[in-house]
C-alpha positions in Angstrom: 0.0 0.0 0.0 1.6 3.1 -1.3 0.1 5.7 2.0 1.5 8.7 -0.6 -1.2 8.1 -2.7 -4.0 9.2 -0.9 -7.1 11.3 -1.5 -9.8 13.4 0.8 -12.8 11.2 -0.3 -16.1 12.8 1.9 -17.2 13.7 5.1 -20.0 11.7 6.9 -21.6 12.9 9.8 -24.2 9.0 9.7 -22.9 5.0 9.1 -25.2 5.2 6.4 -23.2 7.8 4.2 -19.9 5.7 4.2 -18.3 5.1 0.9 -18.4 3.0 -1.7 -17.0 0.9 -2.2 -16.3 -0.5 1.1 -13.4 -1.2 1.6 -10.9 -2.3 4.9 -11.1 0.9 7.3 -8.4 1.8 10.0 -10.0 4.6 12.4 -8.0 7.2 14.4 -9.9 8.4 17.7 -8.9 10.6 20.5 -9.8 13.3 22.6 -9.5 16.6 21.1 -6.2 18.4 20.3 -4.5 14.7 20.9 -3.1 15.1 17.7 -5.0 12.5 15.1 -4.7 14.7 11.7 -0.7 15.6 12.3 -0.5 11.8 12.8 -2.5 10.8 9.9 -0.5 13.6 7.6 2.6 12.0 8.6 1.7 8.5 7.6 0.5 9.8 4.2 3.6 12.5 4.0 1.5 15.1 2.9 1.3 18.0 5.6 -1.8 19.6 4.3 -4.0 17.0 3.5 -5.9 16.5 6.4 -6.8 19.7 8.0 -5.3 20.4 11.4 -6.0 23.2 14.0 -4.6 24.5 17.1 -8.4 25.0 18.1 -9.4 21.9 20.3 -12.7 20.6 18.9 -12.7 21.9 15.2 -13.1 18.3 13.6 -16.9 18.0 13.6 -17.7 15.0 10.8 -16.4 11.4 10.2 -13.7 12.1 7.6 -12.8 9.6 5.0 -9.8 9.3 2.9 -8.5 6.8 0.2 -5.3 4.9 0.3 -3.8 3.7 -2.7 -7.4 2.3 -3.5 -7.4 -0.1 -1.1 -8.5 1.1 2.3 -9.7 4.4 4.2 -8.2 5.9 6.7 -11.0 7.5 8.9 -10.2 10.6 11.4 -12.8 10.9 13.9 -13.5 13.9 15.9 -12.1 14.7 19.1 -13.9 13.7 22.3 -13.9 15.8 25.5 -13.5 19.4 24.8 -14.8 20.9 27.6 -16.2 23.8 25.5 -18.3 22.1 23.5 -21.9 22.4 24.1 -24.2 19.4 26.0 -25.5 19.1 22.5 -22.5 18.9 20.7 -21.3 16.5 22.9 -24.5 14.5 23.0 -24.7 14.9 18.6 -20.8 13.3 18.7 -21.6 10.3 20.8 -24.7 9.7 18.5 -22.6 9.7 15.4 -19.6 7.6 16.6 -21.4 4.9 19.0 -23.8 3.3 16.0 -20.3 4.4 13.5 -18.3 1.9 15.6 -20.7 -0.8 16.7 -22.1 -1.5 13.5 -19.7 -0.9 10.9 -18.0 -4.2 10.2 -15.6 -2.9 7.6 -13.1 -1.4 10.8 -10.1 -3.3 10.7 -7.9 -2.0 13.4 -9.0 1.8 15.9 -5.8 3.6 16.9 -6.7 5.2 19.9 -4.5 8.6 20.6 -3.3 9.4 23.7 -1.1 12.0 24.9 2.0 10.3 26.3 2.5 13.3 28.6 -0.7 13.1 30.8 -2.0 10.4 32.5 -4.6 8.8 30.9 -8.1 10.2 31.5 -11.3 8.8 32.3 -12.8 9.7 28.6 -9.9 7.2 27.3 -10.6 4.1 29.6 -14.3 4.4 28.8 -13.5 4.1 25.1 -10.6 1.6 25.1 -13.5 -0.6 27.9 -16.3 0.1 25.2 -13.9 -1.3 22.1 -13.1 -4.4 24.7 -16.7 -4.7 25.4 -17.3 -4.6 21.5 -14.6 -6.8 20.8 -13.2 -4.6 17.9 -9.0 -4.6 17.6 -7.5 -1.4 19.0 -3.6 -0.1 19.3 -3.3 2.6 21.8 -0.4 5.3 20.5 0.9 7.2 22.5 1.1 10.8 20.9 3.5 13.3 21.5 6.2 11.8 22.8 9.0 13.9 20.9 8.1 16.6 24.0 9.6 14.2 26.6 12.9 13.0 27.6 13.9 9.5 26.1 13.9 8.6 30.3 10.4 10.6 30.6 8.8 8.9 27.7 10.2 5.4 28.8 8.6 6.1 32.1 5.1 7.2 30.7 5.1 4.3 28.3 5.8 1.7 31.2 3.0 3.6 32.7 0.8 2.9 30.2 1.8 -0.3 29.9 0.6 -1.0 33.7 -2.6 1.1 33.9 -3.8 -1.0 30.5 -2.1 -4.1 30.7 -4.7 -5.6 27.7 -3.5 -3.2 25.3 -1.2 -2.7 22.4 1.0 0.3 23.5 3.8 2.1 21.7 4.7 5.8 21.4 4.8 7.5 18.4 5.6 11.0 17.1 5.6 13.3 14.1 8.8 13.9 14.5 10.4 10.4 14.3 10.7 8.7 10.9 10.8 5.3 12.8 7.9 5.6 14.7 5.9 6.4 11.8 7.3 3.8 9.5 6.7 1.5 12.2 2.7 2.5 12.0 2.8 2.0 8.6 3.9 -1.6 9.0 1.5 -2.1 11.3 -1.3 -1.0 8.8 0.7 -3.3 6.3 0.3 -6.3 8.6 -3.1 -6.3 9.7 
């Protein structure tokens, strides 16, 4: 799969707009500001195709785009922005829960965590939800450039201890490796 061809394809804001044709999907999610379209523009190389923002909260639809022809990478919106409306908030968790439960064509959620925090609450519930829903899940650990090599080692291990079931690694923009090693990941699954 060749991630430097890829395209914008549509934004969905319902399961029933996916696509066509359907085709393997790997889904980013993450609280807001966590970093998911910097990651994604990495992996494809391209630094403007998906649209980032220093404003927490500005993704507001299911994005789709096509790799290569044979699978979508799909950027979620951020969960947990305190500024956001009770509607807002309630109109997100309408659109993702029936998005993930139902939609059989998601082969692997990376689920974006900023390696500098501890995890929050909002992250258990949704890393518990995809265990409850049996759906394959990575946990990256975002950010991780902004640490020490000692720092991030440490914050990794934590990780490693508060979700012992998971899939861990850190990643960041800013490392080549870390980003190849995604891609292989993708590749593998």
């Amino acid at each position: 799969m060749n991630f430097q061809k890829t395209s914008f394809v549509k934004s969905i804001t319902r399961l029933d707009q996916r696509p066509l044709p359907e085709l393997p999907e790997f889904v980013f999610a993450g609280r807001s500001n966590v970093g998911k379209s910097s990651l994604m523009n990495a992996i494809f190389n391209n630094s403007k195709l998906v649209k980032t923002s220093s404003t927490p909260g500005k993704t507001q639809t299911i994005n789709y785009f096509l790799v290569d022809n044979q699978a979508y990478f799909v950027d979620l919106p951020g969960y947990g922005y305190a500024k956001r409306s009770q509607k807002d908030q309630l109109a997100w968790k309408q659109a993702i829960e029936p998005f993930i439960e139902k939609n059989q064509s998601i082969k692997m959620i990376f689920v974006l965590v900023d390696i500098r925090h501890e995890i929050q609450v909002l992250d258990l519930e949704l890393i518990q939800w995809l265990n409850y829903l049996k759906k394959s899940y990575i946990i990256l650990l975002t950010k991780s450039d902004k640490l020490s090599r000692h720092q991030a080692r440490l914050q990794t291990d934590y990780f490693i201890h508060t979700i012992p079931d998971g899939t861990i690694y850190p990643v960041s923009i800013k490392d080549p490796a870390s980003i190849q090693r995604l891609r292989e990941n993708v590749l593998s699954i």
